[in-house]
C-alpha positions as CSV (number, residue, x, y, z in Angstrom):
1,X,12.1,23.7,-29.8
2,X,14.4,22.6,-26.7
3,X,14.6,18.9,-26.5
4,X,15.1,17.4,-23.0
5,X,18.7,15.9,-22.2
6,X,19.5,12.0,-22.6
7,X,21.4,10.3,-20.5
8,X,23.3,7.0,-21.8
9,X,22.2,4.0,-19.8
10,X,24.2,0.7,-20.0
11,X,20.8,-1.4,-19.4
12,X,19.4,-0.7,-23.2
13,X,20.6,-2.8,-26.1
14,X,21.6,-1.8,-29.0
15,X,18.2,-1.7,-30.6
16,X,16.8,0.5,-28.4
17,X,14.6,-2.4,-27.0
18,X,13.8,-2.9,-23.5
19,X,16.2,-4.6,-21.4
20,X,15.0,-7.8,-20.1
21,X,14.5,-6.7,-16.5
22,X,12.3,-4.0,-17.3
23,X,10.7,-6.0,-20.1
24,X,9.8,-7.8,-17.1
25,X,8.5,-5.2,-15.0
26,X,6.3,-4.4,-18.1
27,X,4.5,-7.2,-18.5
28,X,3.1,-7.0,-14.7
29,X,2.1,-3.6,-15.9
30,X,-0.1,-4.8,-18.5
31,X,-1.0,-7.6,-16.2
32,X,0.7,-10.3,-18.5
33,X,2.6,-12.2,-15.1
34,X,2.0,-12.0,-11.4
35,X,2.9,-8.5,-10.3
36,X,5.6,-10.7,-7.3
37,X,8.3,-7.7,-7.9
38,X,10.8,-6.8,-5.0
39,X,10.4,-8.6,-1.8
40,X,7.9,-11.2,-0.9
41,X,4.2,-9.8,0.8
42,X,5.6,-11.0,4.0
43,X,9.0,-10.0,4.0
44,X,8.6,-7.6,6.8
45,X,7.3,-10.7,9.2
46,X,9.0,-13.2,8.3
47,X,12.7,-11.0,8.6
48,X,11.3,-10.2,12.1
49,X,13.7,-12.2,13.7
50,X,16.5,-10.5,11.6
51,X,18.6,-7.4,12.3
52,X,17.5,-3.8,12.1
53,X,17.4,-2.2,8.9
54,X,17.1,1.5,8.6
55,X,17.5,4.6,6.0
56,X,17.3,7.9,5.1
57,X,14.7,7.8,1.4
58,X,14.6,11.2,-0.4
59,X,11.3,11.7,-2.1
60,X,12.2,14.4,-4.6
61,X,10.5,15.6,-8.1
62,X,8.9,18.4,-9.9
63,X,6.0,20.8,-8.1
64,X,2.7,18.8,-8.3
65,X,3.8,16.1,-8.8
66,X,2.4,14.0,-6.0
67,X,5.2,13.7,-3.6
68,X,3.5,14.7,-0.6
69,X,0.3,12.2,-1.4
70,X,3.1,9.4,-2.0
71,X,4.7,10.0,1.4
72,X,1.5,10.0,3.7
73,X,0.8,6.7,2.2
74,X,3.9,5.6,2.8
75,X,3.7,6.3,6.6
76,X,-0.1,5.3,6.6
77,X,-0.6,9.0,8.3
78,X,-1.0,12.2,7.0
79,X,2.4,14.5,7.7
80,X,2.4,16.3,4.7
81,X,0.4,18.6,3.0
82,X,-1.5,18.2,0.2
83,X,-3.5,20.9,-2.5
84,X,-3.6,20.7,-6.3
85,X,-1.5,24.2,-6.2
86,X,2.1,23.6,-6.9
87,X,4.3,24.8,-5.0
88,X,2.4,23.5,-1.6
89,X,5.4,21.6,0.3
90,X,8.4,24.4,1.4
91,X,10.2,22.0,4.0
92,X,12.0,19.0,4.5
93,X,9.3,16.8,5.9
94,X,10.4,14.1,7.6
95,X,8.2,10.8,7.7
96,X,8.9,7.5,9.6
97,X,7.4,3.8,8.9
98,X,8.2,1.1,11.5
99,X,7.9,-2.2,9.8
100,X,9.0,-5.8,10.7
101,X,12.8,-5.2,10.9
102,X,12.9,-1.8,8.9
103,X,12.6,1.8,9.3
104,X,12.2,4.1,6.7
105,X,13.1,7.5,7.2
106,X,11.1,9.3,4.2
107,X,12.3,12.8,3.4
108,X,9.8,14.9,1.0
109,X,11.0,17.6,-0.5
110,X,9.7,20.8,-2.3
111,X,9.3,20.7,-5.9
112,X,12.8,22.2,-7.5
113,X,11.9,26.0,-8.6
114,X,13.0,26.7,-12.1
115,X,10.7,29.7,-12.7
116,X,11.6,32.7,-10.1
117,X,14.7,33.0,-8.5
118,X,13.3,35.0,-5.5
119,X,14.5,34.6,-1.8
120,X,11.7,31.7,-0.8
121,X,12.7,29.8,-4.0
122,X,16.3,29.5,-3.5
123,X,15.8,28.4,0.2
124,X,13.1,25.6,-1.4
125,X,16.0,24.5,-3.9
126,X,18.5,24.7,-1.1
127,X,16.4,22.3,0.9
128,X,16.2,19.9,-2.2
129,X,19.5,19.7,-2.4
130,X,20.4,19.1,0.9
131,X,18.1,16.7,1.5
132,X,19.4,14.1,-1.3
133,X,23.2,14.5,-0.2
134,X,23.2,12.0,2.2
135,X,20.7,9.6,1.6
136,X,20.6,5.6,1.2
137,X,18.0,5.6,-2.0
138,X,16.3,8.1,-4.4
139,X,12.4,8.2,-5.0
140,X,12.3,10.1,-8.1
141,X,8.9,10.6,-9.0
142,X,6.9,11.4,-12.5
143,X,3.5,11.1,-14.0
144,X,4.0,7.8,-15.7
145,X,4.0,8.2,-19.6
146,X,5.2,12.0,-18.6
147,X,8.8,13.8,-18.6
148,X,9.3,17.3,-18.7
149,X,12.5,19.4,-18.8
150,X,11.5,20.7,-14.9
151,X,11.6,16.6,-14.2
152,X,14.8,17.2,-16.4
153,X,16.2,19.7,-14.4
154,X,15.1,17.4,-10.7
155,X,16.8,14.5,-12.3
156,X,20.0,15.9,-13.3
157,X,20.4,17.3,-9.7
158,X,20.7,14.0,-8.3
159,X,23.5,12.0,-7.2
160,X,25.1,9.6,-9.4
161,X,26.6,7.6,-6.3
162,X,22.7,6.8,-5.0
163,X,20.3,4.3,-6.2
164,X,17.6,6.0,-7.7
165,X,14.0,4.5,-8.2
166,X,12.1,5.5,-10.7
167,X,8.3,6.2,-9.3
168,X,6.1,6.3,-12.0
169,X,3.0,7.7,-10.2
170,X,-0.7,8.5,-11.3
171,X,-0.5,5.0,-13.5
172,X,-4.6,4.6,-12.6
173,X,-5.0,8.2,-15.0
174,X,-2.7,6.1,-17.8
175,X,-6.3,4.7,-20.1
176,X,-4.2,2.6,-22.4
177,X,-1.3,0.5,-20.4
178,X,0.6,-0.2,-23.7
179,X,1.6,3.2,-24.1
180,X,3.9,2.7,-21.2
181,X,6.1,0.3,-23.3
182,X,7.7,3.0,-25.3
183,X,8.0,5.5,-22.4
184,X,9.7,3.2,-20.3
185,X,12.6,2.8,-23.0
186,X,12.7,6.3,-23.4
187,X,13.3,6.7,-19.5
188,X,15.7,3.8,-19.2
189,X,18.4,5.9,-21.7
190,X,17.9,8.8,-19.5
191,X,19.1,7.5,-16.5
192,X,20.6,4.0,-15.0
193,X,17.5,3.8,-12.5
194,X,18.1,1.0,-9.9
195,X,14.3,-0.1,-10.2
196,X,11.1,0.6,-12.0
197,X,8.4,1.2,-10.3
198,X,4.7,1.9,-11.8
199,X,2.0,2.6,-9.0
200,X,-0.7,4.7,-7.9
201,X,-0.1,6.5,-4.4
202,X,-3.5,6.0,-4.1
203,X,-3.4,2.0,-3.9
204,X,-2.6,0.3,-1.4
205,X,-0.9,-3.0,-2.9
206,X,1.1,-0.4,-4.6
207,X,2.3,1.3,-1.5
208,X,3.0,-1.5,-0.1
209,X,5.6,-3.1,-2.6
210,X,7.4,0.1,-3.1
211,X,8.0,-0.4,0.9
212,X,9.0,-4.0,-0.2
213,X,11.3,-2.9,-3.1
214,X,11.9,0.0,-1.2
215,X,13.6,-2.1,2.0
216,X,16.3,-3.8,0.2
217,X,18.2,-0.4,-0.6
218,X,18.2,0.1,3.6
219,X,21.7,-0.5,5.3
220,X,21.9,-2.6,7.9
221,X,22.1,-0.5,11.5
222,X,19.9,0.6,14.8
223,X,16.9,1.9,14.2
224,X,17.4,6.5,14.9
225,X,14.1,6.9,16.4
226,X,10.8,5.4,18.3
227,X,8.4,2.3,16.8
228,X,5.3,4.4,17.0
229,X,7.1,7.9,15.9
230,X,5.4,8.7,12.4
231,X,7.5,12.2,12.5
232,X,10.5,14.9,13.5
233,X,8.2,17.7,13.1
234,X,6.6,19.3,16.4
235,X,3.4,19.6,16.7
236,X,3.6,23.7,16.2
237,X,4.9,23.0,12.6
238,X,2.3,20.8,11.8
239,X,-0.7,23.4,13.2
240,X,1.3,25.8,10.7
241,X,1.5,23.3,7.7
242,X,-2.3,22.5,8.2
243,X,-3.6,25.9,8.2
244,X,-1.6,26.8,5.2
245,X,-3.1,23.7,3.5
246,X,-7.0,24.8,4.1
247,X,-5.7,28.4,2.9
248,X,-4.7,26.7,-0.6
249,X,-8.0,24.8,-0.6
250,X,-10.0,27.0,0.2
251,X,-8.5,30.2,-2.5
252,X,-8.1,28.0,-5.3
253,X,-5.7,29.4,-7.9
254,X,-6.4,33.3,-6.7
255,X,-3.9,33.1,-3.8
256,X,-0.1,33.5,-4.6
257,X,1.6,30.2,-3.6
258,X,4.1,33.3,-1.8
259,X,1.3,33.3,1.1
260,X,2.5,31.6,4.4
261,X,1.6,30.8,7.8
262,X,3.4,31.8,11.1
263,X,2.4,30.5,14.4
264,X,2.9,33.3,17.3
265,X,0.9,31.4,20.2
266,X,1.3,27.5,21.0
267,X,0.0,26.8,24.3
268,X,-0.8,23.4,25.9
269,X,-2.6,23.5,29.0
270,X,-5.0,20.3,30.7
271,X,-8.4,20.4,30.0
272,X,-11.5,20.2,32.4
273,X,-13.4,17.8,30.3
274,X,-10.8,16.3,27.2
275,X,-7.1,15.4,28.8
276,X,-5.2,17.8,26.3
277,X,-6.0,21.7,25.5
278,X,-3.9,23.6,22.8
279,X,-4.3,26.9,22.4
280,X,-3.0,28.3,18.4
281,X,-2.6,31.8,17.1
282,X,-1.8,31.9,13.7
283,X,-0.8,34.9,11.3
284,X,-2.1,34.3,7.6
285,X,0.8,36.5,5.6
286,X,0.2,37.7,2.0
287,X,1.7,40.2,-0.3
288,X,-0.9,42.6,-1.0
289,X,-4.5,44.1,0.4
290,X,-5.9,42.3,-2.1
291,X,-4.9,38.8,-1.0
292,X,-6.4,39.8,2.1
293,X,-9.4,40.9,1.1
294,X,-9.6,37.4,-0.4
295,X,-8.6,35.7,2.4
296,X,-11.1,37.0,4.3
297,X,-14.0,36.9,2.4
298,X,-17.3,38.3,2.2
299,X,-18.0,38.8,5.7
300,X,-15.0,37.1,7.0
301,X,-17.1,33.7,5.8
302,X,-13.7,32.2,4.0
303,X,-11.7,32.5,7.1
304,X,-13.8,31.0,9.4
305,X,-13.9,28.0,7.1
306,X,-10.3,28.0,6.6
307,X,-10.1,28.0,10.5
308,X,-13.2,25.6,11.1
309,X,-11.5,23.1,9.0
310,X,-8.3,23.5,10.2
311,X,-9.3,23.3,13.4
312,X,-11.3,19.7,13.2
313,X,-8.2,18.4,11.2
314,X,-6.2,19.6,14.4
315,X,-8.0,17.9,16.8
316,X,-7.9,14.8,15.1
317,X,-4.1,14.9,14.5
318,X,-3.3,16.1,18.1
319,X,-5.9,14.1,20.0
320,X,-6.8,17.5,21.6
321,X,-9.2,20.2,21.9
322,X,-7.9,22.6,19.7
323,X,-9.0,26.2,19.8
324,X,-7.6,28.7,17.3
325,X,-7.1,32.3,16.3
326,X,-6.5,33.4,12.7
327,X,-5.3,36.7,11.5
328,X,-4.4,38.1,7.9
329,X,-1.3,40.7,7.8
330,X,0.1,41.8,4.2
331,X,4.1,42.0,4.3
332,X,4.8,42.9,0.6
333,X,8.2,41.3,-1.1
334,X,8.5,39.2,1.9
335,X,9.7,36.6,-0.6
336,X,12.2,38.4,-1.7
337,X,13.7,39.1,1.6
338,X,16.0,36.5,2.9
339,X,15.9,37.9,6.2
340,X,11.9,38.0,6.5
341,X,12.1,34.7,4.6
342,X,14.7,33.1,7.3
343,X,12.4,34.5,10.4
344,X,9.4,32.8,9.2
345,X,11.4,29.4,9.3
346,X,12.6,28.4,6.0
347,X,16.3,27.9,5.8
């Protein structure tokens, strides 16, 4: 049986104990002290005086593993995906939260593909890669009380030069709080992890002191883009991401993850009764007949869902009147081609 790696870490004592600063951490887990970790609740007002603070934050980790969840909280808007597939996010998404004197500049990732080394996978590992090479801090994220040898695999891609935090996510589907103890010391001799951090994306006070923690890891320069900018993306790429989202929904676990989304028509024109009008066309691309068969559905009822519900997400997003066209076409082993993989914008 393979055992995952170890990794020395100078912060456990010789008995394998916890070291006093997670000790501490630990007993706000189990609710034994005030849970006051990283910066004070009104850090971002009261630095508002101060100077700007911004940073690039890579969110990286296994598929599935709640990254995408973690970073629309963290902006307080959705900009990623979601789905309970793995395999959902296949870009760099970029997220940005403007707060008192800070700016984080949140990078999600896709989860790091150990399984098939086809065309679309390397391009997903390439953008993991690339996206943690420059960056000011690490959010490596696990299921707390989990560690796998694909979160193995994540964590031994990652820079030793960076501060990494250790995100423990999903802590509200941990019953017993105890059994955290002994998988913390495990993970501290795995890794020297700059903080600790147990949470639920889900909560709010969580959120909200991993921004705290989160801030103190931000160098000290101008902030790169807009107080109300949640996003690099354009609006296209988000029409794209969206419809691919309802297509995961909406198939369940029939539909190969290899399905995509291509936009062919964007068109913004003024409307006679709403102030914006945006016209989509949108090419659902699967591998076989058979995916489009299931795409489609008895009657073609699953992709007017998938395009209903798209659609109202749109509107809200955009602020718009949305209409939009949908379309299945089956290009087999596109995922295999790096050409066909490149034109239908991965890098």
């Amino acid at each position: 049986m393979n055992q995952d790696p170890v990794f020395p870490d100078s912060r456990s004592d010789d008995k394998g104990e916890l070291a006093p600063d997670v000790a501490k951490q630990l007993e706000k887990i189990l609710g034994r002290a005030p849970a006051t970790g990283g910066a004070p609740a009104d850090a971002a007002s009261s630095e508002a005086a101060g100077a700007p603070h911004c940073g690039l934050v890579a969110i990286v980790g296994k598929p599935n593993v709640g990254k995408s969840t973690l970073l629309n909280a963290l902006v307080g808007q959705k900009v990623s995906i979601t789905s309970r597939k793995a395999q959902t996010t296949r870009h760099r998404i970029t997220g940005i939260r403007s707060e008192g004197v800070n700016q984080f500049v949140f990078v999600d990732t896709p989860g790091f593909q150990t399984r098939h080394g086809n065309a679309l996978n390397k391009s997903l590992n390439k953008a993991v890669t690339g996206a943690v090479a420059d960056v000011h801090v690490v959010l490596f994220v696990v299921e707390a009380g989990h560690f796998s040898l694909a979160d193995a695999k994540v964590l031994s891609l990652l820079p030793a030069d960076v501060p990494v935090l250790l995100i423990a996510n999903k802590l509200d589907t941990v019953h017993r709080r105890a059994e955290i103890a002994p998988w913390l010391r495990d993970m501290q001799q795995r890794h020297p992890f700059a903080e600790f951090v147990p949470m639920s994306a889900k909560n709010a006070k969580d959120i909200q002191r991993l921004l705290e923690i989160t801030a103190k890891y931000l160098p000290e320069q101008d902030w790169w883009y807009g107080a109300d900018e949640l996003t690099d993306k354009s609006e296209k790429f988000l029409a794209s991401e969206i419809v691919r989202e309802k297509l995961f929904r909406l198939t369940g676990d029939e539909l190969p993850y290899t399905s995509t989304v291509v936009i062919d028509k964007y068109e913004e024109e003024p409307g006679k009764k709403v102030s914006r009008m945006v016209r989509i066309a949108a090419t659902i691309v699967v591998e076989r007949d058979g995916h489009k068969a299931m795409v489609i559905g008895d009657k073609g009822e699953r992709i007017k869902r998938i395009g209903m519900e798209a659609r109202q997400e749109l509107e809200k997003l955009m602020d718009a009147k949305v209409f939009l066209e949908l379309w299945v076409k089956v290009r087999s082993g596109w995922a295999d081609d790096e050409a066909r993989v490149r034109s239908f914008g991965y890098e």
